[in-house]
KOLTI-908795 format. One line per field, with one value per residue (C-alpha): residue number from 1; residue in one letter; chain; x, y, z. Coordinates in Angstrom, 1 decimal. Last residue first. Layout:
residues N
num	NUM | ...
residu	a | ...
chaine	A | ...
px	X | ...
py	Y | ...
pz	Z | ...
//
This chain:
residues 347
num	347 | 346 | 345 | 344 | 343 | 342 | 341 | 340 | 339 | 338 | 337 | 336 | 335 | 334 | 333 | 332 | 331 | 330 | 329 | 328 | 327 | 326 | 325 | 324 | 323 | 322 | 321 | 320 | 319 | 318 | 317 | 316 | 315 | 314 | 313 | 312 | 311 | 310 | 309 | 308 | 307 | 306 | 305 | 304 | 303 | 302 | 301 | 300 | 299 | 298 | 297 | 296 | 295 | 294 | 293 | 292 | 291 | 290 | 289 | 288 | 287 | 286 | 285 | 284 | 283 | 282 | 281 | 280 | 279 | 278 | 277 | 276 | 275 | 274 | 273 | 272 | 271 | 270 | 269 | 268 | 267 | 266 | 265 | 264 | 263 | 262 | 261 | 260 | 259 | 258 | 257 | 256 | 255 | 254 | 253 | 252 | 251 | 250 | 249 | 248 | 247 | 246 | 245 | 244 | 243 | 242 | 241 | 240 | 239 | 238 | 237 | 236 | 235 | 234 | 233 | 232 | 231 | 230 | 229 | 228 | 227 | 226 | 225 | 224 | 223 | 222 | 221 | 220 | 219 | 218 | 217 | 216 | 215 | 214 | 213 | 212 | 211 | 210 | 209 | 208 | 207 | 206 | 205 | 204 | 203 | 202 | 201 | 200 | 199 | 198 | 197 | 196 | 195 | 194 | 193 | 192 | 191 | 190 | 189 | 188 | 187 | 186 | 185 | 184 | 183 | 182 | 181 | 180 | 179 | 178 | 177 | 176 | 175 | 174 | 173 | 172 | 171 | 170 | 169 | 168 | 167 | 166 | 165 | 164 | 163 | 162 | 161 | 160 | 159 | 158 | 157 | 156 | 155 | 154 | 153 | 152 | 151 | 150 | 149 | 148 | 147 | 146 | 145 | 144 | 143 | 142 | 141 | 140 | 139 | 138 | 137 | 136 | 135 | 134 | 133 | 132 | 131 | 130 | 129 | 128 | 127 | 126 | 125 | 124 | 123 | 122 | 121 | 120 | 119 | 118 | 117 | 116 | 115 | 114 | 113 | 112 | 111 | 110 | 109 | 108 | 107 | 106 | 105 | 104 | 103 | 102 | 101 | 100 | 99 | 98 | 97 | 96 | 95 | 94 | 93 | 92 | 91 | 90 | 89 | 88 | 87 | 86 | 85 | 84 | 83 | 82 | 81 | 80 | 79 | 78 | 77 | 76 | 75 | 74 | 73 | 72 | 71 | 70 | 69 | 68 | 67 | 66 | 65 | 64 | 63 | 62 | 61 | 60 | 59 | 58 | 57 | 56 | 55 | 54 | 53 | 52 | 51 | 50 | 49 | 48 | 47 | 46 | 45 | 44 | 43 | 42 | 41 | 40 | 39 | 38 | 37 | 36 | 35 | 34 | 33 | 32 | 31 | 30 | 29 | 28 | 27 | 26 | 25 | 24 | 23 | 22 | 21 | 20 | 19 | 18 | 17 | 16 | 15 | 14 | 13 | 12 | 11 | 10 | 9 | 8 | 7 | 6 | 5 | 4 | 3 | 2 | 1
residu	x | x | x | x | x | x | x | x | x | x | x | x | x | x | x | x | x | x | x | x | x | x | x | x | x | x | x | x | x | x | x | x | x | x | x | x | x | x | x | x | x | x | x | x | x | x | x | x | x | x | x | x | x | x | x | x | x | x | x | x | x | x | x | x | x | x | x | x | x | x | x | x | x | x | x | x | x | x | x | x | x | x | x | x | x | x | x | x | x | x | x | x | x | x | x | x | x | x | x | x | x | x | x | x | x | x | x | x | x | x | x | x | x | x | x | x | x | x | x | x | x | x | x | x | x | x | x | x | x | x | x | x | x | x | x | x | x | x | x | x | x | x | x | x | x | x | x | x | x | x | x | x | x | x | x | x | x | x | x | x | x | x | x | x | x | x | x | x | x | x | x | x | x | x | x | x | x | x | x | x | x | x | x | x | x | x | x | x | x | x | x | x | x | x | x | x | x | x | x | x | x | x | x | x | x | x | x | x | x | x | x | x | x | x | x | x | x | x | x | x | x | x | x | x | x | x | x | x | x | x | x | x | x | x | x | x | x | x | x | x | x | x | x | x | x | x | x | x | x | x | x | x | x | x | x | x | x | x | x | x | x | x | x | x | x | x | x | x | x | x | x | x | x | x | x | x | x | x | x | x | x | x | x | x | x | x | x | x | x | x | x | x | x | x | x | x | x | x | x | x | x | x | x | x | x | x | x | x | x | x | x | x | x | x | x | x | x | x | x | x | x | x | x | x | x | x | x | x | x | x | x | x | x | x | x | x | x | x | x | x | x | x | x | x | x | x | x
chaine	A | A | A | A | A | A | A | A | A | A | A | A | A | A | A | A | A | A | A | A | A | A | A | A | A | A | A | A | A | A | A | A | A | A | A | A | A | A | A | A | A | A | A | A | A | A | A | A | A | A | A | A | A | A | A | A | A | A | A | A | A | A | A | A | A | A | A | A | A | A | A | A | A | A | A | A | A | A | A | A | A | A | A | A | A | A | A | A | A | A | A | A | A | A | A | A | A | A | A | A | A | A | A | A | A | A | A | A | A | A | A | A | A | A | A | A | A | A | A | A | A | A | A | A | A | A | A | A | A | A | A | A | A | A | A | A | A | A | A | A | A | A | A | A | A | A | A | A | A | A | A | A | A | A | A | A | A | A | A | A | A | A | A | A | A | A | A | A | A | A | A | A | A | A | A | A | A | A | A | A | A | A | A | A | A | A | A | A | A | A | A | A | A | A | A | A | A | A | A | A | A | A | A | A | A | A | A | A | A | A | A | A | A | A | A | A | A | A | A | A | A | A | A | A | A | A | A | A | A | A | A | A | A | A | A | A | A | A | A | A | A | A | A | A | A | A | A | A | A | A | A | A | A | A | A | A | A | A | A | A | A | A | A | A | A | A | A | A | A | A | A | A | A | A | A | A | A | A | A | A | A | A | A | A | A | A | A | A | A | A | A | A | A | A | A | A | A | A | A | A | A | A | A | A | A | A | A | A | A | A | A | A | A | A | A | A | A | A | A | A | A | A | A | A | A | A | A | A | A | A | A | A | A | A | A | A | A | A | A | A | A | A | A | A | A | A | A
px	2.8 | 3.4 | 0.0 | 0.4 | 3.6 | 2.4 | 3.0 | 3.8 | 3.6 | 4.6 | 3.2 | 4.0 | 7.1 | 5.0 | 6.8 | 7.4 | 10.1 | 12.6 | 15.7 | 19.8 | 22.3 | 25.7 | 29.2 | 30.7 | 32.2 | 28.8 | 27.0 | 30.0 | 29.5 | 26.1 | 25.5 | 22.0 | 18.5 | 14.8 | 12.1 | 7.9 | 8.5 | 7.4 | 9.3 | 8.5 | 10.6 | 11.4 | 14.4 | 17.1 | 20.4 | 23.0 | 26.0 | 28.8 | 31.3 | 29.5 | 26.6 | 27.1 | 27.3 | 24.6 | 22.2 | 23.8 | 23.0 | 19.4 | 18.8 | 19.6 | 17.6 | 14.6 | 12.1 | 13.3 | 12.5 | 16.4 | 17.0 | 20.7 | 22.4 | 25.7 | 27.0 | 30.3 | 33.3 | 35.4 | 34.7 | 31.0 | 30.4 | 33.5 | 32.2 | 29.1 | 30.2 | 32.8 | 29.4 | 27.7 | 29.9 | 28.1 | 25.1 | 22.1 | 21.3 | 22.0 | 23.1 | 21.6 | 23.8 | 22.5 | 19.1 | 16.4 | 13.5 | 14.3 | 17.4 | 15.1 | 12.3 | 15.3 | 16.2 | 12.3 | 12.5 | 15.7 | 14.8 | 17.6 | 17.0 | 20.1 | 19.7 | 22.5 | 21.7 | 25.1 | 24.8 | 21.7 | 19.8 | 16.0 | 14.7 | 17.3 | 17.0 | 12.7 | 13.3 | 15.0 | 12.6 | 9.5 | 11.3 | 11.8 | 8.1 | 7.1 | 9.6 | 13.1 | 14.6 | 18.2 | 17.8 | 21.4 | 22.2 | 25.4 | 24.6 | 25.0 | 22.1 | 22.1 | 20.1 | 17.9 | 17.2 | 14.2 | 12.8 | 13.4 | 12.1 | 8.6 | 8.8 | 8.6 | 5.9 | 3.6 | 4.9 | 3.4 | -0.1 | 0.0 | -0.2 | -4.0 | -4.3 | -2.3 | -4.7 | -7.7 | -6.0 | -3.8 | -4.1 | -7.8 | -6.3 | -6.9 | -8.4 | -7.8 | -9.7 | -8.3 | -10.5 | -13.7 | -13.3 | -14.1 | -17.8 | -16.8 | -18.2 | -17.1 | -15.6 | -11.3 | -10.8 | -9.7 | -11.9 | -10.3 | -9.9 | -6.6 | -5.4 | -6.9 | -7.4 | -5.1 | -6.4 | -4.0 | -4.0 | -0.4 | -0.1 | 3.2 | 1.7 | -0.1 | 3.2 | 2.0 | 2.6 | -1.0 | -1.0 | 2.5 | 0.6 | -2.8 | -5.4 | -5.9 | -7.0 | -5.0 | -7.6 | -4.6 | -5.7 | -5.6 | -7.7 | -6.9 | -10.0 | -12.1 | -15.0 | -18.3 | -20.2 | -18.5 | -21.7 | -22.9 | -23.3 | -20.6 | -17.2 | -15.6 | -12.6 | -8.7 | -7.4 | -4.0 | -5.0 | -6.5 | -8.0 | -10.9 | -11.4 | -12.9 | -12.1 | -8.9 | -6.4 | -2.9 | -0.8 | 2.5 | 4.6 | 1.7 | -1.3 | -3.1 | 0.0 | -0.6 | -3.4 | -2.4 | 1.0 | 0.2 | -1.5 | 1.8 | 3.4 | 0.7 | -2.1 | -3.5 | -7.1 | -8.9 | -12.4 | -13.6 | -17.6 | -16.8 | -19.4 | -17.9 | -17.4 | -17.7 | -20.6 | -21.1 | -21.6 | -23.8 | -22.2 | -24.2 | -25.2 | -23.1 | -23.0 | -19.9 | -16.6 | -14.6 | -10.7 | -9.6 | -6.0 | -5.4 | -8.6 | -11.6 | -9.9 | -13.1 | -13.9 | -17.2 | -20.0 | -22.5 | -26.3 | -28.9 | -31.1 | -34.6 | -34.3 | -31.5 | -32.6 | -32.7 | -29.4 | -28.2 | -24.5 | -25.1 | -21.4 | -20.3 | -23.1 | -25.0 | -28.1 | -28.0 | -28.9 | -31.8 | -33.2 | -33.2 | -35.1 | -37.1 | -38.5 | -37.4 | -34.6 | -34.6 | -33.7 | -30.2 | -29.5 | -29.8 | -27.5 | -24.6 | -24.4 | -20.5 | -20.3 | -17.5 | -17.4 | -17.2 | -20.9 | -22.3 | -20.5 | -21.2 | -18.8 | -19.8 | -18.2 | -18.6 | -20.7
py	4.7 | 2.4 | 1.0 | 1.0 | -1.0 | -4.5 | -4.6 | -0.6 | -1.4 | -0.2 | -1.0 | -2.2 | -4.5 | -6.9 | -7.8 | -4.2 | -2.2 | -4.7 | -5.4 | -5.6 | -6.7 | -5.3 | -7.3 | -4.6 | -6.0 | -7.6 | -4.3 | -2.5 | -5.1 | -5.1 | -1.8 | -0.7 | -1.5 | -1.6 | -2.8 | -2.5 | 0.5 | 3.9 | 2.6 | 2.8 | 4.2 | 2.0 | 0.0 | -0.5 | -0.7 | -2.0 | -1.9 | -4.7 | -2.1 | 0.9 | 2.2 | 5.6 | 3.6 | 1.3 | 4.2 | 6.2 | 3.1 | 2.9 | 6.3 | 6.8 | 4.0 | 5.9 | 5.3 | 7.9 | 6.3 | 4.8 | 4.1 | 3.7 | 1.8 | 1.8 | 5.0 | 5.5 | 5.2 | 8.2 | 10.5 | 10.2 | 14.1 | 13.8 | 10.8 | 12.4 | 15.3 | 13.4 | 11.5 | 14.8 | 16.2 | 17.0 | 18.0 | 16.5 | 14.9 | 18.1 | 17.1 | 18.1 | 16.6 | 16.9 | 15.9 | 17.2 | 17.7 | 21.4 | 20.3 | 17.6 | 20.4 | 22.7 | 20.0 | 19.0 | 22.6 | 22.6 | 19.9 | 17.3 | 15.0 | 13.7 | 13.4 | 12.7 | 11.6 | 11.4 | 10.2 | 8.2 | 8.0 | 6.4 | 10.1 | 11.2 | 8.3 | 8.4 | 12.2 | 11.2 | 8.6 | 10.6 | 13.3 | 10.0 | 9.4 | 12.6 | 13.6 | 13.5 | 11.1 | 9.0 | 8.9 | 8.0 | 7.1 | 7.0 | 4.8 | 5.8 | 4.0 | 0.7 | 1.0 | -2.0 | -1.2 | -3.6 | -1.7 | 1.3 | 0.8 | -0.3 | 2.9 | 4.4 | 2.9 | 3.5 | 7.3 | 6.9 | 5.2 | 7.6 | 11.0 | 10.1 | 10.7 | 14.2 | 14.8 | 14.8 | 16.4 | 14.7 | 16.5 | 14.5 | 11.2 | 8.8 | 5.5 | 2.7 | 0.9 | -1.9 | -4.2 | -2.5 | -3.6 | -0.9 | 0.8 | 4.3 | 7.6 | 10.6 | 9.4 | 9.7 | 6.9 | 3.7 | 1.1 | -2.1 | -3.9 | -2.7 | -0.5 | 2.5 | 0.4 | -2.7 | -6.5 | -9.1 | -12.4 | -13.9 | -11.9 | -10.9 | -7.7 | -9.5 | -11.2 | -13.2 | -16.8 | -17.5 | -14.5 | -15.4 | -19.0 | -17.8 | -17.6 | -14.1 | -12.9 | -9.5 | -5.8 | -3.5 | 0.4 | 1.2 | 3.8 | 6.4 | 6.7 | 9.3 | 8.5 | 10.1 | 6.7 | 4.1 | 2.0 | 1.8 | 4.6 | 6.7 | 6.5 | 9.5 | 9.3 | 9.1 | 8.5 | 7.5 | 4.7 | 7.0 | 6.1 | 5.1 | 3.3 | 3.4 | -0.6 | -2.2 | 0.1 | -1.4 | -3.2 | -4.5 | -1.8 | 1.1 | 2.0 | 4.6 | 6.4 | 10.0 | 9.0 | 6.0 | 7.2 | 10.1 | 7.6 | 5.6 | 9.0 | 9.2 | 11.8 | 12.1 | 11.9 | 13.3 | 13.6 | 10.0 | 9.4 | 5.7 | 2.9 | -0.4 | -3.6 | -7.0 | -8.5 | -6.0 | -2.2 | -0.4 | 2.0 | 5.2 | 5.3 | 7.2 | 11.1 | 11.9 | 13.0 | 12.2 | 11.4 | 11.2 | 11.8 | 8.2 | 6.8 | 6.6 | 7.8 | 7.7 | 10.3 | 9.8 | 12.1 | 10.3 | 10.4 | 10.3 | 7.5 | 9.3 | 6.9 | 8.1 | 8.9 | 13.0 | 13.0 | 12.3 | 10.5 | 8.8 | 8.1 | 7.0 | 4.5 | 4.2 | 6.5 | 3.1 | 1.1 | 3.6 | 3.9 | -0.1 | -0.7 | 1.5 | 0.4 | -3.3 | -5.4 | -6.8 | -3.4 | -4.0 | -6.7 | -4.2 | -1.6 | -5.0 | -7.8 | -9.0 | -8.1 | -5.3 | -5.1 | -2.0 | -3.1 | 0.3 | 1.7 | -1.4 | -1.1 | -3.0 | -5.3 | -5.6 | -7.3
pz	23.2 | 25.9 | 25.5 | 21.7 | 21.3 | 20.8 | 17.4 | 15.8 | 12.4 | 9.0 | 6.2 | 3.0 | 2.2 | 5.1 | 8.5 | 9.2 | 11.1 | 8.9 | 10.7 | 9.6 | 11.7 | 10.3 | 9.6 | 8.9 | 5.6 | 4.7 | 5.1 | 2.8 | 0.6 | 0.0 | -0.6 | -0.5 | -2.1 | -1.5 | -3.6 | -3.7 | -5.0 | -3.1 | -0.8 | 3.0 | 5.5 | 9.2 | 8.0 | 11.0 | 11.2 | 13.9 | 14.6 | 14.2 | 12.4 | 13.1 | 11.2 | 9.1 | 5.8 | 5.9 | 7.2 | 4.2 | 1.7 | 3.4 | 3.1 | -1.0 | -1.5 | -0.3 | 2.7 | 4.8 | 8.0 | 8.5 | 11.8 | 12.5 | 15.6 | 17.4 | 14.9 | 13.3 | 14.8 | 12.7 | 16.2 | 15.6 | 14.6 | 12.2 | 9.8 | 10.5 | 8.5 | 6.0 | 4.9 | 4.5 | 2.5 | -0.8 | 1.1 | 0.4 | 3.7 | 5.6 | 8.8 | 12.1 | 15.8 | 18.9 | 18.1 | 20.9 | 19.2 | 18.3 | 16.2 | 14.7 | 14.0 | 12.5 | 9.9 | 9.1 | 8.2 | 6.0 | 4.2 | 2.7 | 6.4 | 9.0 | 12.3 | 14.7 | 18.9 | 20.9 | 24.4 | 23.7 | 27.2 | 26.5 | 26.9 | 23.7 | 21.4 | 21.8 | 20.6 | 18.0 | 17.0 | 17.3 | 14.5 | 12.3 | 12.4 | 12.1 | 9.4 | 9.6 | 7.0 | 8.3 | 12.5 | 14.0 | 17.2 | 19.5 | 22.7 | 26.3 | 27.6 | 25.1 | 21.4 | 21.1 | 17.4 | 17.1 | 20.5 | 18.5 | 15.0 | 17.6 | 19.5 | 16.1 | 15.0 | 18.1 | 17.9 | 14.3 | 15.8 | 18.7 | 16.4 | 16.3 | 20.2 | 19.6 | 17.0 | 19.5 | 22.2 | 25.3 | 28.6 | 28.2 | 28.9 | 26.0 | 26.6 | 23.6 | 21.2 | 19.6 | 21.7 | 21.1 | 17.5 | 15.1 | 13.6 | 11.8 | 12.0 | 10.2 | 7.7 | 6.4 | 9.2 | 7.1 | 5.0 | 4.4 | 0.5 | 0.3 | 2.8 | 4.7 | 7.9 | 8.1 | 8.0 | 9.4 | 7.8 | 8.8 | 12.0 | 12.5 | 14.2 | 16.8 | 18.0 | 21.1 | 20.4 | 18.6 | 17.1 | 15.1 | 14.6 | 13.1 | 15.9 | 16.3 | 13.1 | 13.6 | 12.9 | 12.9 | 12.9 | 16.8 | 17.5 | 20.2 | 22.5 | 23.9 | 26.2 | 25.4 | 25.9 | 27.6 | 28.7 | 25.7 | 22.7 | 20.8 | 21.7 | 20.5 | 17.9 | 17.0 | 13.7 | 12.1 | 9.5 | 6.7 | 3.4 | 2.1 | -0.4 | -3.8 | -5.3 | -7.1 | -5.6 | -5.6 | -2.9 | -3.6 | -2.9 | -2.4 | -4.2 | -6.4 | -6.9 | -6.1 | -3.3 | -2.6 | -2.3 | 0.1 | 2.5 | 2.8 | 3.6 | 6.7 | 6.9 | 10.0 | 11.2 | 14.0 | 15.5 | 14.0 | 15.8 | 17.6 | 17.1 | 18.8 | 18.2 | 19.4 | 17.9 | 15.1 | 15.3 | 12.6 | 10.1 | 9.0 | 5.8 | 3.1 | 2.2 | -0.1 | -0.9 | -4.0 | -3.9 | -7.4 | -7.5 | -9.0 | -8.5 | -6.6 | -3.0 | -0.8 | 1.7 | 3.6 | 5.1 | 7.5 | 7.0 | 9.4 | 8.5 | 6.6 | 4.2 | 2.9 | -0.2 | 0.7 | 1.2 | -2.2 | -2.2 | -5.5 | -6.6 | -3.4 | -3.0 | -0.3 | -1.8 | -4.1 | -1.0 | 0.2 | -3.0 | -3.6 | -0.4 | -1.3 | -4.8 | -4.5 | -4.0 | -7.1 | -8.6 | -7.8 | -10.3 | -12.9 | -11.2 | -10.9 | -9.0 | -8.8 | -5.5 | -4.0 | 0.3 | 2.2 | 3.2 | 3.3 | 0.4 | -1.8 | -4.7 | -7.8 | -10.0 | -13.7 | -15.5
//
């Protein structure tokens, strides 16, 4: 037999259609209408539905009417007004998984959301969601890094449901109060800014500093600007597209190299003096960035891996690191995802 998906539950059980019937007549109705694959309104048992995207396979992303979720000890019921698409969520949906991560059961995707509180004594109030659910009591928790946790669950990833619904029960704890001069997808865009204030307290680049951001697209376009209010002197981007080129120029980088470009390296070779730079984040997530991240950082600098392969590897020039003598830091603890640890406050 094989497993089934409980839409309501988010959970897979080994009972199968047949096993179902147990239940009885209506209570079976109103469990089956759970199911992606059902999605008929009328079976709902008169609950008010709530629509769902699940990606079901490769490419296969199938929307649908599910129950709406009930709030456990210590959560909340929040109504999703915003959801952004991260390049993690682009492989699930092209790859069917990410690094070391693949799609057993429908999920759904989507870790940059933003909602309504919906019910208690915050009703109405917006918050930003934060999509790390940490055990709390593994060791890393235990001494204050959250995003080291050894068990952490992640919305949109693996067996955990992300924000692609229309209501979703989370911990009241990981949500977070958004002024109103901020709009719905500006509060989703503070998971990425979250991850990029995270590449840059790892970088630890000093007032003055000469930074460089490899792959220019919302994360990477957060971390220039980050460069420029925390007082780089000399802030260069380099990305292959020309529009993610124009939005670093318009961002604040002094500096816009064409990643492609046969010269590149003889380009930032000249817009750092021949120095190179303090620190590099890379947030391209391709070999090709890390080597030119290696390559552009000083002697003793610094670099930084904030991109996520599409493989569960990553490569660069081990010599010319070693030479250099470079620090090298992970943005993530796990090949996967990226996190933003304790950074969601500031964000």
């Amino acid at each position: 037999m094989q497993p089934q998906w409980n839409a309501r539950t988010s959970k897979c059980g080994n009972r199968g259609f047949r096993a179902r019937r147990r239940w009885g007549s209506a209570e079976h109705l109103r469990r089956c209408a759970a199911l992606p694959w059902f999605g008929t309104r009328e079976l709902l048992g008169g609950e008010s539905p709530v629509r769902v995207a699940r990606l079901h396979g490769v490419g296969d992303v199938r929307v649908a009417d599910e129950l709406r979720p009930s709030p456990g000890a210590g959560e909340t019921l929040v109504r999703v007004t915003a959801v952004g698409l991260c390049g993690s969520d682009l492989h699930w949906f092209t790859d069917g998984g990410i690094g070391d991560a693949q799609l057993t059961h429908p999920l759904v995707l989507g870790h940059e959301f933003a909602g309504v509180i919906q019910g208690g004594s915050h009703d109405g109030r917006r918050v930003a969601i934060d999509p790390a659910l940490p055990c709390g009591v593994c060791e890393p928790c235990l001494e204050g890094n959250r995003n080291l946790c050894l068990s952490v669950r992640f919305a949109g990833h693996g067996a955990n449901d992300g924000g692609l619904r229309e209501f979703l029960a989370w911990p009241t704890a990981l949500l977070h109060a958004v002024p109103d001069t901020l709009s719905d997808a500006d509060a989703a865009m503070l998971e990425p800014l979250g991850v990029a204030l995270h590449a840059h307290d790892l970088g630890k680049p000093k007032v003055g500093a000469v930074v460089a951001v490899i792959g220019c697209g919302p994360i990477g376009l957060c971390m220039v600007q980050l460069a420029r209010v925390a007082g780089a002197s000399h802030v260069v981007a380099v990305e292959p597209l020309a529009h993610r080129r124009e939005a670093a120029a318009a961002m604040g980088a002094h500096v816009v190299l064409d990643g492609d470009a046969d010269n590149v390296h003889v380009a930032l070779s000249e817009a750092t003096g021949g120095r190179g730079v303090d620190v590099a984040f890379e947030a391209a997530g391709t070999d090709a960035g890390v080597g030119f991240a290696v390559a552009a950082a000083r002697p003793g600098g610094r670099v930084i891996l904030a991109g996520i392969p599409g493989h569960d590897s990553t490569t660069f020039p081990a010599s010319v690191a070693r030479r250099k003598g470079l620090t090298l830091k992970l943005e993530t603890p796990w090949p996967t995802l990226p996190r933003m640890a304790e950074t969601w406050p500031g964000a």
